[in-house]
C-alpha positions as CSV (number, residue, x, y, z in Angstrom):
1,X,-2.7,-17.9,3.0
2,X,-4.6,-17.8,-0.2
3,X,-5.9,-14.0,-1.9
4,X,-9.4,-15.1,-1.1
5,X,-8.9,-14.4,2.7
6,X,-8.3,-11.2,2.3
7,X,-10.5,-10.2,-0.7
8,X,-12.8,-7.6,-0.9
9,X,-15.2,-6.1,-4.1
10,X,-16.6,-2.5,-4.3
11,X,-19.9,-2.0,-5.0
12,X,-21.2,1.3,-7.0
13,X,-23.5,3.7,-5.1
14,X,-26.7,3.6,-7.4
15,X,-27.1,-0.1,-8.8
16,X,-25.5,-1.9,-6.2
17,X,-23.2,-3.5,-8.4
18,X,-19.2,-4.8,-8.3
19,X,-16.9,-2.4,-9.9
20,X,-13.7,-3.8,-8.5
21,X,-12.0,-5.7,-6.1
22,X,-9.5,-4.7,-3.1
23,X,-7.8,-6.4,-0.4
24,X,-8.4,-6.5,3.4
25,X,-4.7,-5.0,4.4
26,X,-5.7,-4.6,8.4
27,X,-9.0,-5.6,10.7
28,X,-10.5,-3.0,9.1
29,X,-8.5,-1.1,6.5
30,X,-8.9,-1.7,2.6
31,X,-6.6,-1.0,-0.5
32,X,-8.0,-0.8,-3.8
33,X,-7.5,1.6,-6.8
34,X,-8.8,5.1,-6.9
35,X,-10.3,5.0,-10.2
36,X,-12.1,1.9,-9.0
37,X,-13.5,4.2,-5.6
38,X,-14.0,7.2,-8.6
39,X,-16.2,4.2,-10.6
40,X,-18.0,3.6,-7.7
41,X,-18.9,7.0,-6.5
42,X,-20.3,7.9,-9.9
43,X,-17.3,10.6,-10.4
44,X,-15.1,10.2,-13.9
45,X,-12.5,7.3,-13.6
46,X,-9.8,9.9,-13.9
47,X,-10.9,12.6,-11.1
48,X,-7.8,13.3,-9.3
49,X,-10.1,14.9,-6.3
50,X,-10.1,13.5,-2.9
51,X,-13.2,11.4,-2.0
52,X,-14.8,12.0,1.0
53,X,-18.7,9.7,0.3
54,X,-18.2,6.3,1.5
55,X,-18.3,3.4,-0.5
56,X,-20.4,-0.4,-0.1
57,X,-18.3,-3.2,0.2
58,X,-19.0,-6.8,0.6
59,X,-15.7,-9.3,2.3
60,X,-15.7,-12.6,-0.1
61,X,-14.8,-14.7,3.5
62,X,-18.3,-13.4,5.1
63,X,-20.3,-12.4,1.6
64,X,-23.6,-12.7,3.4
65,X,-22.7,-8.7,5.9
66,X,-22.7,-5.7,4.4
67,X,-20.1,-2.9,5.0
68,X,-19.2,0.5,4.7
69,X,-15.5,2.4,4.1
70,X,-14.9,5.4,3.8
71,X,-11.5,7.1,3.2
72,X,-8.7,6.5,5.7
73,X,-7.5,10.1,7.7
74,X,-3.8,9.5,6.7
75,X,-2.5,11.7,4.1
76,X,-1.1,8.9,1.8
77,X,-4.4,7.3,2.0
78,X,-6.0,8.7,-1.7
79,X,-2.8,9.0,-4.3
80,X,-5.0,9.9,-7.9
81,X,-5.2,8.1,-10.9
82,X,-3.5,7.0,-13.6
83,X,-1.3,4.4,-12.1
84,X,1.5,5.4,-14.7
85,X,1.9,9.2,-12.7
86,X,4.3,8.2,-10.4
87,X,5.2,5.5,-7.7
88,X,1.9,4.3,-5.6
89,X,-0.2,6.4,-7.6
90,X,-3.8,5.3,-8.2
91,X,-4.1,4.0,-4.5
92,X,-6.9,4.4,-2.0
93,X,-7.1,3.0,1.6
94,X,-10.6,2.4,2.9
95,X,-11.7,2.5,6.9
96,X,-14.1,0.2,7.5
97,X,-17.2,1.1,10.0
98,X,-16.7,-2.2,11.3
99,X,-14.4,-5.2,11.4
100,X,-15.1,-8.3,9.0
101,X,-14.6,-11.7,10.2
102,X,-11.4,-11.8,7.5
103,X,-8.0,-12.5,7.7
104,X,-5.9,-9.5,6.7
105,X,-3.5,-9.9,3.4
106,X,-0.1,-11.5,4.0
107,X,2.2,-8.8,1.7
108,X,5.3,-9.1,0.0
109,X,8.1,-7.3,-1.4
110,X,10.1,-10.0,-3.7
111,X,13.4,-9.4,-5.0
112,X,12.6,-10.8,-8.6
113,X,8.9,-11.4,-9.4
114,X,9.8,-12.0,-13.1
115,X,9.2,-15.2,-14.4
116,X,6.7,-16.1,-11.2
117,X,3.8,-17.4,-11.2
118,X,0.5,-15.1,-9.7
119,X,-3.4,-16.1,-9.1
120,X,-5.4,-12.8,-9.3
121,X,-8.9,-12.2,-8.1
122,X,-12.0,-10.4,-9.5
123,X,-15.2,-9.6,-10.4
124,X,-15.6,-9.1,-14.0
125,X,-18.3,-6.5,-15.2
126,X,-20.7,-8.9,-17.2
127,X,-20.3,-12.0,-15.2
128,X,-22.8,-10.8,-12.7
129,X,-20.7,-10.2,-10.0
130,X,-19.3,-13.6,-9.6
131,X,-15.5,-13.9,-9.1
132,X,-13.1,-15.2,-11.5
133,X,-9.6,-16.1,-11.4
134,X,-6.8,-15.9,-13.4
135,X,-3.6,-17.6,-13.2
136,X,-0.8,-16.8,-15.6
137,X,3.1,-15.5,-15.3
138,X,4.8,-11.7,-14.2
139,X,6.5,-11.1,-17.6
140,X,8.3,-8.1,-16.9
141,X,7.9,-4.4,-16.3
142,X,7.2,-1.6,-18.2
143,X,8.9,2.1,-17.8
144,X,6.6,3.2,-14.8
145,X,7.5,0.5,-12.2
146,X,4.1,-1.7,-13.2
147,X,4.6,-5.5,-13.4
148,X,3.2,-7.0,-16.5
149,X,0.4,-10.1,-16.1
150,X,0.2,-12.5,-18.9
151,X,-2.5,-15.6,-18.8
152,X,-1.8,-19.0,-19.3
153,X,-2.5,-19.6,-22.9
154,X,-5.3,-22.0,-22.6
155,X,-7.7,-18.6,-21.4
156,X,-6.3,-16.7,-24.8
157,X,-7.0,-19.7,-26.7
158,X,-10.6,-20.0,-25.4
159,X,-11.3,-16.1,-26.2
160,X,-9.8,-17.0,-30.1
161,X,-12.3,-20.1,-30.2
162,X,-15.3,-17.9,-28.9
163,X,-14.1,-15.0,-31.4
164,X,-14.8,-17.8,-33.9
165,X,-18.2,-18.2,-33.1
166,X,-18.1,-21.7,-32.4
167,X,-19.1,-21.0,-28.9
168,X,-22.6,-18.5,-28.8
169,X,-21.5,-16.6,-25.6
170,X,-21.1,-12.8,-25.8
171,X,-19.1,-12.6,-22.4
172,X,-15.3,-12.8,-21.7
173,X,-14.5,-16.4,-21.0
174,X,-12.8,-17.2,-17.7
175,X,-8.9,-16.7,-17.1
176,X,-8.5,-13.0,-18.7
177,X,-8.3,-10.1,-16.9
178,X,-10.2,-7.0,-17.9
179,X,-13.0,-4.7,-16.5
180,X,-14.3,-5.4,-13.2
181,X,-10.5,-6.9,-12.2
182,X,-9.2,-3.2,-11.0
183,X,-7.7,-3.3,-7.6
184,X,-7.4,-7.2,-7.3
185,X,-4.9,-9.0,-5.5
186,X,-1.9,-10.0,-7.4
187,X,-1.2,-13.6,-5.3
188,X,2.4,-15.7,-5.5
189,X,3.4,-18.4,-3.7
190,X,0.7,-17.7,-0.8
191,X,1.2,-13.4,-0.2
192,X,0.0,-11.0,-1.8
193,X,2.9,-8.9,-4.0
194,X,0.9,-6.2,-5.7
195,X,-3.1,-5.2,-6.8
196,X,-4.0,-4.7,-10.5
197,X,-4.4,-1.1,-11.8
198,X,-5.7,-1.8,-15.8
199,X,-5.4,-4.0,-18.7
200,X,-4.6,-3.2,-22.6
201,X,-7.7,-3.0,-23.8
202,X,-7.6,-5.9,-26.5
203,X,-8.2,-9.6,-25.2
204,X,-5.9,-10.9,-27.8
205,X,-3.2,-8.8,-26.2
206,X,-4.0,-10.4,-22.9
207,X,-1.8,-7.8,-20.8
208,X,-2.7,-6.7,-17.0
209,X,-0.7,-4.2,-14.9
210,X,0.1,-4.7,-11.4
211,X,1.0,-1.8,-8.5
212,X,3.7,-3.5,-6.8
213,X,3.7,-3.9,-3.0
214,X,6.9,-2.2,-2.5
215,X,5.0,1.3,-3.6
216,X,1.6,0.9,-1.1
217,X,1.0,3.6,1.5
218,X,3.3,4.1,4.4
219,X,0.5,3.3,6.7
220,X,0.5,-0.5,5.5
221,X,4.3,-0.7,5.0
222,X,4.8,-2.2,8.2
223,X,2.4,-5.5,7.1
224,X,5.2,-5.8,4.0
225,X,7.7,-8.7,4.9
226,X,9.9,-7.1,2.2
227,X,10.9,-3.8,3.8
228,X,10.7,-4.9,7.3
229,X,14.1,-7.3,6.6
230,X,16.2,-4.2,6.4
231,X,15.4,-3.3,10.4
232,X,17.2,-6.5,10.8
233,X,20.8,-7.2,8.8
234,X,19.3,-5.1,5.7
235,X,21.6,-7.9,3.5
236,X,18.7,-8.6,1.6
237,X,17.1,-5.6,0.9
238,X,20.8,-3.8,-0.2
239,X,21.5,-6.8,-2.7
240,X,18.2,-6.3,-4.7
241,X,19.0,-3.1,-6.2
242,X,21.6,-2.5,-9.0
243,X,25.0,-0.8,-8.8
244,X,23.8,2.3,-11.4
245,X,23.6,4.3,-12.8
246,X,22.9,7.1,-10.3
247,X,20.0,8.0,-8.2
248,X,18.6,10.5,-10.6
249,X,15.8,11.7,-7.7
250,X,17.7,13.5,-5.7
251,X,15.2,16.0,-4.6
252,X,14.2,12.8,-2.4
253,X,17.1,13.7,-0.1
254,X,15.1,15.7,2.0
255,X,16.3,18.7,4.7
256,X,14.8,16.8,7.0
257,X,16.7,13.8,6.3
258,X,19.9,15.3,6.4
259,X,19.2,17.6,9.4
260,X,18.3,15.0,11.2
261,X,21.3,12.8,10.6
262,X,23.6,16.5,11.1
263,X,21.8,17.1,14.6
264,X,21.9,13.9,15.8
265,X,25.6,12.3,14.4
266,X,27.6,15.6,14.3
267,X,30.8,13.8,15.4
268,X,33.7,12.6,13.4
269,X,33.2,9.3,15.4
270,X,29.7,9.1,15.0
271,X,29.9,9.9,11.0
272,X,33.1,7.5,10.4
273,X,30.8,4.6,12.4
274,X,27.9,4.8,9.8
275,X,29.8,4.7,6.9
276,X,31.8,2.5,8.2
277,X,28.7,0.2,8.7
278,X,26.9,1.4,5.1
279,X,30.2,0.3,3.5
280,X,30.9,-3.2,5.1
281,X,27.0,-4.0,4.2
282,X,27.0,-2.5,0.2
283,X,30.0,-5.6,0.7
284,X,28.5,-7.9,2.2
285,X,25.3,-8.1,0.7
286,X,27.3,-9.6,-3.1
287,X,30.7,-9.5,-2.4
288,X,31.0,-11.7,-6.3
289,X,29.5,-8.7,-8.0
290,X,30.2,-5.9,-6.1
291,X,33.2,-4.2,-7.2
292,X,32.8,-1.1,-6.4
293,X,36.4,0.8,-6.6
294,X,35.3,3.7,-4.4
295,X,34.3,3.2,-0.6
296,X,31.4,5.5,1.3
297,X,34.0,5.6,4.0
298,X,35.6,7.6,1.4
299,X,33.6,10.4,2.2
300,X,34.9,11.3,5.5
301,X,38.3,12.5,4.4
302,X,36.4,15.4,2.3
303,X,37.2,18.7,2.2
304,X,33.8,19.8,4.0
305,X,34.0,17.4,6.9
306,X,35.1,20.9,8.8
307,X,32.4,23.3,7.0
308,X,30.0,21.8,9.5
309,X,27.6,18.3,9.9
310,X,24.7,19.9,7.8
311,X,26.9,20.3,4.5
312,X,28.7,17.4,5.3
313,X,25.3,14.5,5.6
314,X,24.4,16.6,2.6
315,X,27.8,15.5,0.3
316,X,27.2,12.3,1.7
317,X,23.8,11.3,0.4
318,X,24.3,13.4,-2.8
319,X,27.6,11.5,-3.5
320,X,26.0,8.0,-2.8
321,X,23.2,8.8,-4.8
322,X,25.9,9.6,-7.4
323,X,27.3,6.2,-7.3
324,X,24.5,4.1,-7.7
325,X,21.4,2.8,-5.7
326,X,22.9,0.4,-4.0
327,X,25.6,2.4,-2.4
328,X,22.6,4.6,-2.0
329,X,20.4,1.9,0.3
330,X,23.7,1.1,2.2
331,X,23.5,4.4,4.0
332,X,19.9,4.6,4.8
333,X,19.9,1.2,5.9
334,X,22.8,1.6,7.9
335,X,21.3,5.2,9.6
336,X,19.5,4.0,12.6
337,X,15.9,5.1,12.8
338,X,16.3,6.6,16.2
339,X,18.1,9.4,14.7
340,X,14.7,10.6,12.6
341,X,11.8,12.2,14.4
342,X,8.6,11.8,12.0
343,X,8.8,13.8,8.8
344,X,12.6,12.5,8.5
345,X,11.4,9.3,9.0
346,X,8.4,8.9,6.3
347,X,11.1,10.3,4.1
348,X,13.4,7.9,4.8
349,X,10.9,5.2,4.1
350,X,9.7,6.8,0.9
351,X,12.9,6.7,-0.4
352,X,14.0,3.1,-0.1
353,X,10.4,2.9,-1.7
354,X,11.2,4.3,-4.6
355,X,14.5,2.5,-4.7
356,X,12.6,-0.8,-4.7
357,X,10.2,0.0,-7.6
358,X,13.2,2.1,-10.0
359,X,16.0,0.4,-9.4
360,X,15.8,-3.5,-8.9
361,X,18.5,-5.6,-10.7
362,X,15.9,-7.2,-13.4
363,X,15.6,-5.5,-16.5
364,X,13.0,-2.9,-17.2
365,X,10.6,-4.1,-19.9
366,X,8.9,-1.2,-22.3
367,X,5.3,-1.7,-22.8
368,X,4.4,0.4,-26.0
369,X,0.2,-0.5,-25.6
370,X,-2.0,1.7,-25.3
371,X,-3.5,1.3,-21.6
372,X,-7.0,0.7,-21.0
């Protein structure tokens, strides 16, 4: 499956004209940026206000229908701009009126984008609305969990050439990503790992920003082959994240997580079991570099085992968070969904969310630019 399946533009309310791109994530859902839906709307890039006007958008598969979204009922559906606030921010999910002949996105959560290779698709602002595509490398990422885009240099190296005014053209030549790219599908190897959010604002730089997958809406998160491995083994999922240092967000560990797990594994058997089970996969998943010298089963000879299950689920997550993000994913993998009703549940999710986008093995790159 290639990005221009599932690729979508928004269109502005008054001249008719692309302002960004999105992705088809369902039949009839769309994800984009919310600065881009702000754009289009005619509000400042930066309102941080709920939309409730639809918006025009045309499918690239069937370019010749016109449709209408407006913004999805889920509550996750419009997270504000700037993409730099906080996991998933700058998000917006679109319901369409009607369903496109399309083929929704194929998403990804990768355990090292780094190094890969990406196509990204979009409409830049003085090319008339015609798409453009740019193919380059993920570099690294910067302190707020956004992937860094680089072009090949041959698209740099045509921009310097132009600059020199041995080519007459005013416009951005193709390859670069800038204005008009917002919201575009991030493609590697055939899925879709991410949209872009901005780009620094000099060509020479030649420096996107890409929303990972791992941080889209709960509503999607079941179309993300990434998360979904952890309902199976979870192997995979555990041995992305790092040892430490500690989970510093522990206000994540919610009452109703904990609750939940105290109402429905009070026992001694039923707590020795699961952290029996979180231990033997935190193992499993890199038994070379795990060496850990302190065991999650550990926890159940602690003084509080006897001052009740709600104190006791609560030592438990606060200690694993203590010991790293990987000890950390253990448990909640190991928990078994059954024992969250629906609040516990999207906080569950939310929190092995945030685990994939703070605390993955590769090294954090700083970006000091100045973002467009």
């Amino acid at each position: 499956m290639i990005l221009e399946d599932s690729l979508v533009s928004i269109r502005n309310s008054t001249k008719n004209e692309r302002v960004g791109a999105g992705l088809l994530v369902q039949p009839d859902l769309i994800l984009t940026c919310a600065h881009v839906v702000n754009t289009a709307l005619g509000r400042p890039k930066s309102n941080m206000d709920r939309p409730n006007l639809p918006v025009s958008i045309t499918v690239h598969a069937c370019r010749s229908e016109a449709f209408e979204a407006s913004i999805d009922s889920n509550v996750d559906a419009w997270s504000p701009p700037p993409a730099s606030s906080g996991p998933g921010a700058d998000l917006c999910l679109r319901r369409m009126r009607k369903k496109p002949k399309a083929l929704p996105a194929k998403l990804w959560i990768s355990d090292n984008l780094i190094s890969k290779e990406y196509r990204a698709g979009g409409f830049p602002e003085d090319w008339n609305g015609d798409l453009d595509i740019s193919t380059g490398n993920i570099i690294g990422r910067d302190e707020f969990g956004l992937y860094l885009l680089r072009p090949k240099s041959e698209a740099l190296s045509a921009y310097l050439l132009q600059k020199s005014h041995l080519w007459n053209d005013a416009t951005r030549v193709a390859g670069l990503i800038y204005s008009g790219f917002s919201g575009a599908p991030v493609e590697v190897n055939g899925t879709i790992v991410g949209i872009i959010t901005e780009a620094r604002a000099k060509p020479t730089e030649a420096t996107a920003y890409m929303i990972p997958a791992c941080t889209f809406p709960d509503v999607i998160s079941g179309s993300i082959i990434g998360l979904e491995a952890k309902k199976e083994d979870g192997l995979e999922f555990i041995r992305q994240l790092s040892q430490g240092p500690s989970v510093k967000e522990t206000y994540l560990v919610t009452t109703a997580l904990v609750n939940d797990c105290a109402r429905h594994a009070h026992t001694h058997t039923d707590a020795a079991g699961i952290l029996a089970k979180a231990n033997q996969k935190r193992a499993e998943a890199d038994p070379q570099e795990d060496r850990a010298d302190v065991s999650l089963i550990e926890i159940f000879m602690l003084p509080n085992i006897d001052n009740g299950a709600t104190a006791f689920w609560h030592d438990c997550m606060m200690r694993a968070c203590l010991w790293g993000p990987r000890m950390l994913a253990a448990m909640l993998v190991a928990l078994p969904e059954k024992l969250f009703e629906e609040e516990a549940r999207r906080d569950h999710r939310n929190l092995l969310k945030l685990l994939l986008s703070r605390y993955r093995k590769e090294a954090v790159v700083t970006a000091n630019a100045v973002l467009e």
